[in-house]
N, CA, C and O of each residue as an XYZ file, in Angstrom:
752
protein
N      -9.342      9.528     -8.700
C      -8.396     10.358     -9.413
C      -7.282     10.844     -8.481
O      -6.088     10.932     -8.766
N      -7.889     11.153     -7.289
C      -7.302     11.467     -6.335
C      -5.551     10.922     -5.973
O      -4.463     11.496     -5.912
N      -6.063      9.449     -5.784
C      -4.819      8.325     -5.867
C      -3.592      8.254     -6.835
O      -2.386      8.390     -6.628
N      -4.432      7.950     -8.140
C      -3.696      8.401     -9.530
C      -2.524      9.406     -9.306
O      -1.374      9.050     -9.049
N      -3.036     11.014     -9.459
C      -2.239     11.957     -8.959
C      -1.227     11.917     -7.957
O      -0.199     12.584     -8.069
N      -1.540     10.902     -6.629
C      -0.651     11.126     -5.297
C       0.699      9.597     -6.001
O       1.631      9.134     -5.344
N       0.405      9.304     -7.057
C       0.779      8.367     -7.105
C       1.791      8.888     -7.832
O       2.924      8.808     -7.358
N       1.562      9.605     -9.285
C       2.498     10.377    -10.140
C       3.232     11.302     -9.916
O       4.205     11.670    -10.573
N       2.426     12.105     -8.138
C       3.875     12.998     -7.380
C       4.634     12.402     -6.349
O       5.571     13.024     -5.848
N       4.299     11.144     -5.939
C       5.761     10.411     -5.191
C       6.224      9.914     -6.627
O       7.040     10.632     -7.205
N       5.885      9.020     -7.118
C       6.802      8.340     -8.377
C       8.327      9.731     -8.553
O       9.504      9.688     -8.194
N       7.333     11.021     -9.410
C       8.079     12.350     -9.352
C       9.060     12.267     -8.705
O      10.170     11.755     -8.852
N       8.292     13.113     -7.568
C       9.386     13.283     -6.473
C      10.375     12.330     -6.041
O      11.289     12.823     -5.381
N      10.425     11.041     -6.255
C      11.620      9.833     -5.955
C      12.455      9.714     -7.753
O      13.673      9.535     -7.761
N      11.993      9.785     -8.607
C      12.854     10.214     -9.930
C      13.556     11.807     -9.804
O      14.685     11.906    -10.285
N      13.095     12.753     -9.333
C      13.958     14.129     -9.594
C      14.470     13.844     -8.470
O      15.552     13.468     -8.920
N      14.603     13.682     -7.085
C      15.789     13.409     -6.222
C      16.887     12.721     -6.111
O      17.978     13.018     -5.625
N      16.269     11.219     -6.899
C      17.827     10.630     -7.195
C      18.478     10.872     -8.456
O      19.441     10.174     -8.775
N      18.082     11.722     -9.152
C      18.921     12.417    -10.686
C      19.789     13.475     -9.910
O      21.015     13.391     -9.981
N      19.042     14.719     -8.985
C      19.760     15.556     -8.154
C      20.937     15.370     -7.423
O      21.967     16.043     -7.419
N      20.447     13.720     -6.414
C      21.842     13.184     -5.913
C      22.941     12.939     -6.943
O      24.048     13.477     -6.953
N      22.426     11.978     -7.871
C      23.428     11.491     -9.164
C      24.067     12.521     -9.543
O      25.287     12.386     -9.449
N      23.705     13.526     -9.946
C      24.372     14.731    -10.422
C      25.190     16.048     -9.303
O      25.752     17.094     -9.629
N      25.001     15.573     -8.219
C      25.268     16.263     -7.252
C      26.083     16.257     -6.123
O      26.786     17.097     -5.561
N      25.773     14.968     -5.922
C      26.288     14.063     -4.060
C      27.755     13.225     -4.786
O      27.515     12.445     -5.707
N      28.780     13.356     -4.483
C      30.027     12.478     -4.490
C      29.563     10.909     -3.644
O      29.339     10.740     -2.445
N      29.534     10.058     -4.605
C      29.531      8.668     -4.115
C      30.183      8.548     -3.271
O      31.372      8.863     -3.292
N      29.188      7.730     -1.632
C      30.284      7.374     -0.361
C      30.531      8.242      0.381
O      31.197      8.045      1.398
N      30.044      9.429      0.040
C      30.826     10.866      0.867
C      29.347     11.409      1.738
O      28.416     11.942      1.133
N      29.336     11.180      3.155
C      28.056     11.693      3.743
C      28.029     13.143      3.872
O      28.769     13.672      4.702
N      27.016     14.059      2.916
C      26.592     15.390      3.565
C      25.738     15.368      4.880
O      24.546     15.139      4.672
N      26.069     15.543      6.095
C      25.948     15.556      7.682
C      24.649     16.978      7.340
O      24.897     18.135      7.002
N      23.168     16.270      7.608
C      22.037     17.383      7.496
C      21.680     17.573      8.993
O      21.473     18.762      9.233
N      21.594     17.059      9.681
C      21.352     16.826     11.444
C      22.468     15.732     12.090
O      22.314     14.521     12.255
N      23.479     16.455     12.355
C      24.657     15.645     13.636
C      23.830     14.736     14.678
O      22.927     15.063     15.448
N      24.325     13.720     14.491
C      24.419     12.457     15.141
C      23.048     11.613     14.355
O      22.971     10.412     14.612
N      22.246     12.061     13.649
C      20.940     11.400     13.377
C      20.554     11.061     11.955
O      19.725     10.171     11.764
N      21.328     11.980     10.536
C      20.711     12.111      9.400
C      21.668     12.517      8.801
O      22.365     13.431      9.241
N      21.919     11.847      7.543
C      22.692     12.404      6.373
C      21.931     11.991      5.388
O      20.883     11.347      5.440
N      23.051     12.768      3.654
C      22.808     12.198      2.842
C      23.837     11.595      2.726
O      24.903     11.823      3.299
N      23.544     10.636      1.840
C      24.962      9.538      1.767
C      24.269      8.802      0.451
O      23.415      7.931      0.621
N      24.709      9.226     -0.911
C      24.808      8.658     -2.079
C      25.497      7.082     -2.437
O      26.709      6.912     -2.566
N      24.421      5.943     -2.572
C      24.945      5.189     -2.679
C      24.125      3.928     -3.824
O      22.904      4.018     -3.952
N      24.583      3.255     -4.288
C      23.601      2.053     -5.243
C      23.218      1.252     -4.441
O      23.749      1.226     -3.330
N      22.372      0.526     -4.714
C      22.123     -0.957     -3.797
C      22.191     -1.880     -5.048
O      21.916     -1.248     -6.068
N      22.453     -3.088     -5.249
C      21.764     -3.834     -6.661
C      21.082     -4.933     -5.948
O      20.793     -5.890     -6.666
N      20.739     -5.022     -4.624
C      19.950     -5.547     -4.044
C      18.372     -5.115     -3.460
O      17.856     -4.060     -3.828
N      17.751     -5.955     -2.611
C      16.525     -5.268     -2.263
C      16.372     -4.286     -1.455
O      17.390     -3.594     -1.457
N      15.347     -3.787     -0.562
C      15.313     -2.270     -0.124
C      16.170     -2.847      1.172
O      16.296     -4.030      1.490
N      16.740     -1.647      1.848
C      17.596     -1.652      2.991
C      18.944     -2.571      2.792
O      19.749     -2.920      3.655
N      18.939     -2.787      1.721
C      20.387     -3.835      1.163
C      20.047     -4.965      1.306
O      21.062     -5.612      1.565
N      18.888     -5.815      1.280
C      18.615     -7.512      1.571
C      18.725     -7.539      0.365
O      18.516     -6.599     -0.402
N      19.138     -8.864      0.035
C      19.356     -9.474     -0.972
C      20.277     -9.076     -2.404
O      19.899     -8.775     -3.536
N      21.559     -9.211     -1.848
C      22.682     -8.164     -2.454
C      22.665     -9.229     -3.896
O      22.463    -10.440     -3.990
N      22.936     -8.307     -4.799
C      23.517     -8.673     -6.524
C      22.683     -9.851     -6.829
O      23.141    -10.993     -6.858
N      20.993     -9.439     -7.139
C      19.843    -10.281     -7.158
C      19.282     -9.322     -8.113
O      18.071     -9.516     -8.225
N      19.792     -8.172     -8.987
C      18.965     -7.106     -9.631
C      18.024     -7.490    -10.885
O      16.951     -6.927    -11.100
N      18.666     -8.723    -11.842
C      17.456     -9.314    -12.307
C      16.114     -9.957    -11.638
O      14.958     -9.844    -12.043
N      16.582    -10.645    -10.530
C      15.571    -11.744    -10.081
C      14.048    -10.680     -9.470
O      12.836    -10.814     -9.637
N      15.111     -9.387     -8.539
C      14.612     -8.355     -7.909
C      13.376     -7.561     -9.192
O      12.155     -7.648     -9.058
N      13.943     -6.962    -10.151
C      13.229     -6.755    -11.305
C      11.590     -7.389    -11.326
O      10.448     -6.997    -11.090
N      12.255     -8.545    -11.743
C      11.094     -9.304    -12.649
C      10.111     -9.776    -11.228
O       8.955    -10.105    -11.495
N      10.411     -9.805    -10.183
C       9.722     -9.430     -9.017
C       8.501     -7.850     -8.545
O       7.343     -7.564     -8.243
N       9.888     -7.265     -8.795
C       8.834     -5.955     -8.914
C       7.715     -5.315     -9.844
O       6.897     -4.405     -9.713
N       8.111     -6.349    -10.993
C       7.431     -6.087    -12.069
C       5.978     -6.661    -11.888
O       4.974     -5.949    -11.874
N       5.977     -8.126    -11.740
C       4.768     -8.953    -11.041
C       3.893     -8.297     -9.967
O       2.696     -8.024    -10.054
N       4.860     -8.069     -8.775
C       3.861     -7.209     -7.993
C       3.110     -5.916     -7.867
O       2.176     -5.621     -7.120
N       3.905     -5.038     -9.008
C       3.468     -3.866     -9.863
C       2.046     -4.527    -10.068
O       1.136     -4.162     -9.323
N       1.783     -5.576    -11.139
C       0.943     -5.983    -11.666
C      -0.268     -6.722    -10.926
O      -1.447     -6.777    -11.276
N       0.292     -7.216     -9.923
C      -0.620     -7.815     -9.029
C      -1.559     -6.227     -8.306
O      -2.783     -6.094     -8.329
N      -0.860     -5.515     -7.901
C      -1.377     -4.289     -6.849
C      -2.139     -3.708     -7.890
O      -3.344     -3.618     -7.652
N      -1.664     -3.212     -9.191
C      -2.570     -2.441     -9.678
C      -3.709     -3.182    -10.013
O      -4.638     -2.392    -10.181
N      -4.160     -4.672    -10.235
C      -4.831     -5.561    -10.253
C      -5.542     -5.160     -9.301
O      -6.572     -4.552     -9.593
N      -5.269     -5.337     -8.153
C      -6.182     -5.278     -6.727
C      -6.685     -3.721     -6.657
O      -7.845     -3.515     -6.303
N      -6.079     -2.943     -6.894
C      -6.392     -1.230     -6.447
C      -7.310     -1.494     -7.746
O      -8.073     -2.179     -7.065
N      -7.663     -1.526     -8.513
C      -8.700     -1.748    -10.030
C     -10.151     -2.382     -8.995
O     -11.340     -2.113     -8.818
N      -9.293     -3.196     -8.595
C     -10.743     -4.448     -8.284
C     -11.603     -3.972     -7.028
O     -12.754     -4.397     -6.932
N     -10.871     -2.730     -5.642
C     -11.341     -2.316     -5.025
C     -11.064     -0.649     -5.177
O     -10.439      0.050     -4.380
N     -11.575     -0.311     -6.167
C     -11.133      1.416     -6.253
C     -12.134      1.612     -6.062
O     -12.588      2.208     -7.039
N     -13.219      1.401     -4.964
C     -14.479      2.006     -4.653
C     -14.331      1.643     -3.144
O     -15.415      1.861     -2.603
N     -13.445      1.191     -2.286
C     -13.315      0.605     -0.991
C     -12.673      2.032     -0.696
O     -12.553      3.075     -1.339
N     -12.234      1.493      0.863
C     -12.312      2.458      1.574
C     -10.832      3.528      0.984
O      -9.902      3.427      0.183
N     -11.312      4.416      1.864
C      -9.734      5.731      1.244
C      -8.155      4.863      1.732
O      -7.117      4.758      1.079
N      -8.450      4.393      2.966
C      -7.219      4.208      3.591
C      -6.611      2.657      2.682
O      -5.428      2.331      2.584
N      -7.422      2.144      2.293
C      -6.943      0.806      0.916
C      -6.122      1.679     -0.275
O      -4.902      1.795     -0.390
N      -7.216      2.273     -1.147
C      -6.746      3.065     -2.146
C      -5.402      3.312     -1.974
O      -4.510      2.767     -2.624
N      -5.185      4.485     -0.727
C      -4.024      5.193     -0.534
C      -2.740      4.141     -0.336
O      -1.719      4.270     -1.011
N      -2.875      3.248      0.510
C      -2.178      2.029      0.934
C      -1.580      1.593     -0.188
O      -0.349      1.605     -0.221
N      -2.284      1.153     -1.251
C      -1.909      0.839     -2.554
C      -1.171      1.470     -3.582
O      -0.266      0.945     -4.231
N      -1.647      2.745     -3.709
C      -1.550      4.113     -4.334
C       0.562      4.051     -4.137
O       1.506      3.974     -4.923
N       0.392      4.144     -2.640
C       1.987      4.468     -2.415
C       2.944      3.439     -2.747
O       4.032      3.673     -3.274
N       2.364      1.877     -2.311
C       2.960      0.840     -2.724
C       3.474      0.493     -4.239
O       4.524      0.004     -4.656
N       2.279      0.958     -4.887
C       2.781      0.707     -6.409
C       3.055      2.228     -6.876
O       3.547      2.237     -8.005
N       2.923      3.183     -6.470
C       4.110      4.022     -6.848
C       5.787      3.839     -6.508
O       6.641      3.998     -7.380
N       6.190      3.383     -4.704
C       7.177      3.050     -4.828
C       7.627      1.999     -5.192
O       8.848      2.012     -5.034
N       7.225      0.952     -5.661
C       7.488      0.349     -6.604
C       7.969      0.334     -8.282
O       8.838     -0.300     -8.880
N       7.147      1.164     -8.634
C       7.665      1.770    -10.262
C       8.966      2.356    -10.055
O       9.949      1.948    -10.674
N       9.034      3.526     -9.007
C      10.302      4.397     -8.873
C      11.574      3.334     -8.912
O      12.476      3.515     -9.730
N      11.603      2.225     -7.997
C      12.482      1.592     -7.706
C      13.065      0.930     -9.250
O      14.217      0.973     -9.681
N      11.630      0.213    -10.001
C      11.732     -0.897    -10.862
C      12.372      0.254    -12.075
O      13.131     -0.225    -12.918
N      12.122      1.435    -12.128
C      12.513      2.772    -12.991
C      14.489      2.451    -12.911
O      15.197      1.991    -13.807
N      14.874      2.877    -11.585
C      16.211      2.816    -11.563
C      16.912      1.240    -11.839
O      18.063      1.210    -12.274
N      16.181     -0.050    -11.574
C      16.563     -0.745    -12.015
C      17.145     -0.910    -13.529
O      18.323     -0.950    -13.883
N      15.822     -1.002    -14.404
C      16.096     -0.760    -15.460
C      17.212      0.158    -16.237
O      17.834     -0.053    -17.278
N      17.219      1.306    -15.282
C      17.712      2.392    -16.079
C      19.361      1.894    -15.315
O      20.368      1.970    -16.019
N      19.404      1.691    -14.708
C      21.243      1.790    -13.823
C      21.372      0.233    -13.670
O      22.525     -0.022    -13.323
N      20.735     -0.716    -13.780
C      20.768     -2.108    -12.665
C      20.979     -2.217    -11.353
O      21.223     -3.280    -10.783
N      20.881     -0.961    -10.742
C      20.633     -0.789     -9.385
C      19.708      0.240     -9.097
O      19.071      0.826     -9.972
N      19.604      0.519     -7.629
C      18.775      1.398     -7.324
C      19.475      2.362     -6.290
O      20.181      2.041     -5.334
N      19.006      3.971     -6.831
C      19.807      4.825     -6.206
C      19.380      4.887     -4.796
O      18.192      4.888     -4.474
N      20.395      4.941     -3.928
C      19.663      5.317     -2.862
C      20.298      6.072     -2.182
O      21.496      6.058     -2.463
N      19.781      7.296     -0.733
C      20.499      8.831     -0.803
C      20.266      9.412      0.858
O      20.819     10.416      1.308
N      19.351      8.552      1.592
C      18.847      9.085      3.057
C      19.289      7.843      3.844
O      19.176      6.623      3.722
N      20.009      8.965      4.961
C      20.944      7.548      5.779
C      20.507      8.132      7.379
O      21.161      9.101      7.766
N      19.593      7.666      8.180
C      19.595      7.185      9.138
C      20.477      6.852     10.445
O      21.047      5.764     10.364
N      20.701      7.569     11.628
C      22.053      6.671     12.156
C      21.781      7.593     13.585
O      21.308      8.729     13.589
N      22.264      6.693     14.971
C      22.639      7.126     15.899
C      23.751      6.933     16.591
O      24.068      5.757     16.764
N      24.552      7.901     17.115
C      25.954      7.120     17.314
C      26.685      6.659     16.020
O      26.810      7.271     14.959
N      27.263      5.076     16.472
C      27.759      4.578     15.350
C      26.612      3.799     14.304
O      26.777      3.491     13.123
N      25.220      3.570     15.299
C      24.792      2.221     14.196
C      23.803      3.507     13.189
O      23.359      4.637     13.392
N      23.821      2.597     12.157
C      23.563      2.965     10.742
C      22.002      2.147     10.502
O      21.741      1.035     10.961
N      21.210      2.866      9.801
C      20.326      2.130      9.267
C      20.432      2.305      7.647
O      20.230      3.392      7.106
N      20.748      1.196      6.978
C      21.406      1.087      5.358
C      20.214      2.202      4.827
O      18.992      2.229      4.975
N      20.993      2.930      4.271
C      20.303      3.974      2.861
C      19.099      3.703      2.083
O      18.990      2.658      1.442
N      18.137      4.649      2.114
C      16.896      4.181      1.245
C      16.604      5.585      0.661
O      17.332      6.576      0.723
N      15.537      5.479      0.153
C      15.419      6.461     -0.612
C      14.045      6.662     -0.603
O      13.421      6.103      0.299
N      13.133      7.676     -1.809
C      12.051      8.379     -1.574
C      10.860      7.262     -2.052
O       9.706      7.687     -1.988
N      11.036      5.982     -2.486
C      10.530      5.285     -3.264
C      10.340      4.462     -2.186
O       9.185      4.288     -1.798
N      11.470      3.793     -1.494
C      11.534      2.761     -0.391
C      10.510      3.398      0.617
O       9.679      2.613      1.073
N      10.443      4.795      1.060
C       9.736      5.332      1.907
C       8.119      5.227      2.021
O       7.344      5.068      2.964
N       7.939      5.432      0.265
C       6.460      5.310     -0.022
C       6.308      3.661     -0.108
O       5.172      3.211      0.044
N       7.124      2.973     -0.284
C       6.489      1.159     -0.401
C       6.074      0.864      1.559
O       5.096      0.285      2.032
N       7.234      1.515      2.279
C       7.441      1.378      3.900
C       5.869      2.034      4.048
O       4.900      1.477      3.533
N       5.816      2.666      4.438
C       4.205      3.745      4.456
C       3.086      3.190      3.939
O       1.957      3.151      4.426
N       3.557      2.691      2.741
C       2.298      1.826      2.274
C       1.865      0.562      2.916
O       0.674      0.302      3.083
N       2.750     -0.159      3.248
C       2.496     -1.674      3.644
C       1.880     -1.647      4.936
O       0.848     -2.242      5.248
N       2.799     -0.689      5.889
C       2.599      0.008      7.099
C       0.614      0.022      7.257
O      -0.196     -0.585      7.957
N       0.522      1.219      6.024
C      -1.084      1.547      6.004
C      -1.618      0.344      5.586
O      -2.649      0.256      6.252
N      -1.516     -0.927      4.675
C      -1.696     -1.937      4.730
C      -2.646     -2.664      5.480
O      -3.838     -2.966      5.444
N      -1.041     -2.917      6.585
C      -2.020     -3.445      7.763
C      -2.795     -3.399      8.518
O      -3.608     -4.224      8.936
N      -2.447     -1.741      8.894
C      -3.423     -1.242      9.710
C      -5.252     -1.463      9.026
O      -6.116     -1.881      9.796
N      -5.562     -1.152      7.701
C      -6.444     -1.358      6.653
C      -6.670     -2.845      7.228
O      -7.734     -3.179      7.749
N      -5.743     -3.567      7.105
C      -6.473     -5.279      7.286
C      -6.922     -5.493      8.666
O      -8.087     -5.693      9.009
N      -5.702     -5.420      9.565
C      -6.322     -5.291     11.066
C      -7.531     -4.796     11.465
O      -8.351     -5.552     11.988
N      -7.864     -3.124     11.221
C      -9.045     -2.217     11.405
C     -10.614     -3.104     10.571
O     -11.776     -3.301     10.928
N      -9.918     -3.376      9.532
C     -10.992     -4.004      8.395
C     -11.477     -5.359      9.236
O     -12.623     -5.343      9.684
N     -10.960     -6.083      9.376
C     -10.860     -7.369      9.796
C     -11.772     -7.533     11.307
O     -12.467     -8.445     11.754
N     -11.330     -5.973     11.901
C     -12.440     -5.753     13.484
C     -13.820     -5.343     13.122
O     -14.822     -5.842     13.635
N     -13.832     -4.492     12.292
C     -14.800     -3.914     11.895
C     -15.948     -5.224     11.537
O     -17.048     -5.110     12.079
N     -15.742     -6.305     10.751
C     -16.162     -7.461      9.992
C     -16.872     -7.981     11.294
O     -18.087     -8.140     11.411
N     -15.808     -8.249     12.368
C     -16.093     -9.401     12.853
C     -17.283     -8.893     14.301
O     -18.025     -9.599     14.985
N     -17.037     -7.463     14.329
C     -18.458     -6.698     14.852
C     -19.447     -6.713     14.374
O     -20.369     -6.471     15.154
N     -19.700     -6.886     13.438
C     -20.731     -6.998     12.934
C     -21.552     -7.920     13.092
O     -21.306     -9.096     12.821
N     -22.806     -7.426     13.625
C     -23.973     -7.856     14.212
C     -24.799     -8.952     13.069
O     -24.846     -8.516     11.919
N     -25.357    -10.144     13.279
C     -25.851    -10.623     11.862
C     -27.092    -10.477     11.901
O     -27.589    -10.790     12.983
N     -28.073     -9.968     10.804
C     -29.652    -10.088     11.070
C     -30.164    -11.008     11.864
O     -29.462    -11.989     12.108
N     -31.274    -10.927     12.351
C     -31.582    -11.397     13.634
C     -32.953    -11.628     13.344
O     -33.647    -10.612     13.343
N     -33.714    -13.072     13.012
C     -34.807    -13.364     12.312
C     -35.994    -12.385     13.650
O     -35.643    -12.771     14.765
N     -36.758    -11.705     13.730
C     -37.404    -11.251     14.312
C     -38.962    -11.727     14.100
O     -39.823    -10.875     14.320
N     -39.357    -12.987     13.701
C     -40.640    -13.293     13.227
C     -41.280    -12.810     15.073
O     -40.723    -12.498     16.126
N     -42.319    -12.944     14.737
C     -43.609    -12.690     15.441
C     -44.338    -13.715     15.364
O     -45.041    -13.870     16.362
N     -44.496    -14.785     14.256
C     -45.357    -15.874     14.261
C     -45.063    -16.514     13.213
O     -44.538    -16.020     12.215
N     -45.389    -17.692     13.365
C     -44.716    -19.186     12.290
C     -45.407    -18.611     11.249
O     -46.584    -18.254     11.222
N     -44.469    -18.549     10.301
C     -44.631    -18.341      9.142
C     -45.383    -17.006      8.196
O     -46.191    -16.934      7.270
N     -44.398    -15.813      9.235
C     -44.234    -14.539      8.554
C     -42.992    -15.093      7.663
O     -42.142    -15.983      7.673
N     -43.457    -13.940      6.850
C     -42.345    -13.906      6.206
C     -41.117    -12.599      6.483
O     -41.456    -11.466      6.825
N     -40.207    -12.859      6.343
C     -39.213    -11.281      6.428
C     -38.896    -10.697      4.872
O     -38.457    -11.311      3.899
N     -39.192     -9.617      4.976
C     -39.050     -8.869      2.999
C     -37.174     -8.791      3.717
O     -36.605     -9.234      4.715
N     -36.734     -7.855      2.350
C     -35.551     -7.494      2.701
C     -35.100     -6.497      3.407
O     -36.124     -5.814      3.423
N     -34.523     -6.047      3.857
C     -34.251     -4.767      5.160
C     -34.343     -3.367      3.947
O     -33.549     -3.234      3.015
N     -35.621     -2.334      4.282
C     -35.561     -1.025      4.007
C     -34.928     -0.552      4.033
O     -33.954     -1.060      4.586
N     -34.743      0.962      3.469
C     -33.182      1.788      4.041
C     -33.188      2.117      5.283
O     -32.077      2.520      5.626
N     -34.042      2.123      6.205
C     -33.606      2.462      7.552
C     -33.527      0.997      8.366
O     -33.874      0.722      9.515
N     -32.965      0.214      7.375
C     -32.034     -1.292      8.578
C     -33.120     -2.047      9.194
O     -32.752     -3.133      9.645
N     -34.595     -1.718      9.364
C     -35.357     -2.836     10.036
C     -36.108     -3.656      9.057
O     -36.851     -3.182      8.197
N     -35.837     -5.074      9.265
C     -36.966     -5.871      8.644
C     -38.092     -5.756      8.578
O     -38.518     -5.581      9.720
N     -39.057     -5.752      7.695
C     -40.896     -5.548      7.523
C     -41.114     -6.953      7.430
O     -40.736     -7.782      6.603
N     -42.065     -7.070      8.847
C     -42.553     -8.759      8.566
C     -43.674     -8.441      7.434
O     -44.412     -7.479      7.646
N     -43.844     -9.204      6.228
C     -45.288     -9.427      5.686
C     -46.243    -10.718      6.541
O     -45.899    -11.514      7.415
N     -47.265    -10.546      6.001
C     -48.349    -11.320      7.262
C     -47.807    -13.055      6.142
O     -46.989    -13.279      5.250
N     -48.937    -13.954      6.974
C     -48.440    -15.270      6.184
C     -49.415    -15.334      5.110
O     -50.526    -14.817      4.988
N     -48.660    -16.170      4.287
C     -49.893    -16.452      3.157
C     -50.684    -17.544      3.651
O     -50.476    -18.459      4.448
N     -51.920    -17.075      2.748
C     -52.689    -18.796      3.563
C     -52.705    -19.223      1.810
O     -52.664    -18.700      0.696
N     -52.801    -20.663      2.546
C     -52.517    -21.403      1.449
C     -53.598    -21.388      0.673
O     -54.624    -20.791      0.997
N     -53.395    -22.364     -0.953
C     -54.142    -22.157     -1.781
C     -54.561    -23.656     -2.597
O     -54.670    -23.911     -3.796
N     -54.802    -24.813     -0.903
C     -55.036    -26.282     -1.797
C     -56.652    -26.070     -1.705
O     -57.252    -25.199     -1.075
N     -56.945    -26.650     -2.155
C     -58.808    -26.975     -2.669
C     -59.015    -28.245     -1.218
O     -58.318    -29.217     -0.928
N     -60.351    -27.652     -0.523
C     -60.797    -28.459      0.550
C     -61.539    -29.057      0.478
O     -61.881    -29.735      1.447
């Protein structure tokens, strides 16, 4: 439930900030929040996040839409795995909706936090782009960590004592119970 919720207050929070800018920020015009490092700077993209793939806003769409569908697919299929998956997901397909939201609604996507030192610029993103960045980010780390964890893992380790114990299945405290052997049952 947890996820759900963190999911419906970024979605939130990236819909009431870019209505605020829209209604607020003069297109093109940077409000200077920290000199030399951070503005806002109101601007569209109709391309993908950080400006790749300029005047692609259908193709972009019906993209986001699929992978909407794919993630919530996967977060369904492991919503009992670990927290740091869930969450990973959680943010991804929230910033995803936010984005695929302004598509629909504008054919672009608002975007309002500008980045910069000196002269160089890092292109405008917004509260949506932040949570997909964060997510993928946690992602990997999830696959990497996951992936060590796996490959530590120790494999049962037949522990017979004599030809033809048998091993039951491992108790809850992790050690195998040999049972003794059967003796057989042909007629002599």
């Amino acid at each position: 439930m947890f996820y759900y919720v963190l999911g419906i207050l970024v979605l939130a929070c990236d819909q009431v900030t870019k209505l605020i800018v829209e209604n607020r920020l003069p297109m093109g015009v940077p409000v200077v929040i920290i000199p030399g490092f951070f503005n806002l700077y109101y601007t569209r993209n109709s391309g993908g996040a950080f400006g790749l793939f300029p005047n692609m806003a259908p193709f972009l769409l019906i993209v986001g839409i699929i992978a909407v569908v794919v993630l919530m697919l996967v977060f369904r299929r492991f919503r009992y795995e670990d927290k740091r998956l869930r969450l990973a997901l959680a943010l991804l397909i929230s910033g995803a909706v936010g984005n695929i939201i302004d598509r629909v609604r504008l054919g672009s996507v608002t975007d309002f936090l500008q980045l910069y030192i000196s002269r160089f610029y890092w292109p405008s993103f917004n509260v949506a782009d932040t949570s997909v960045v964060v997510g993928a980010v946690l992602l990997l780390l999830y696959t990497f960590t996951h992936r060590e964890k796996k490959e530590t893992k120790e494999p049962m380790v037949d522990k017979r004592e004599a030809p033809g114990e048998v091993i039951q299945e491992k108790p809850a405290n992790g050690e195998p119970k040999p049972m003794p052997p059967q003796e057989s049952s042909s007629m002599e």
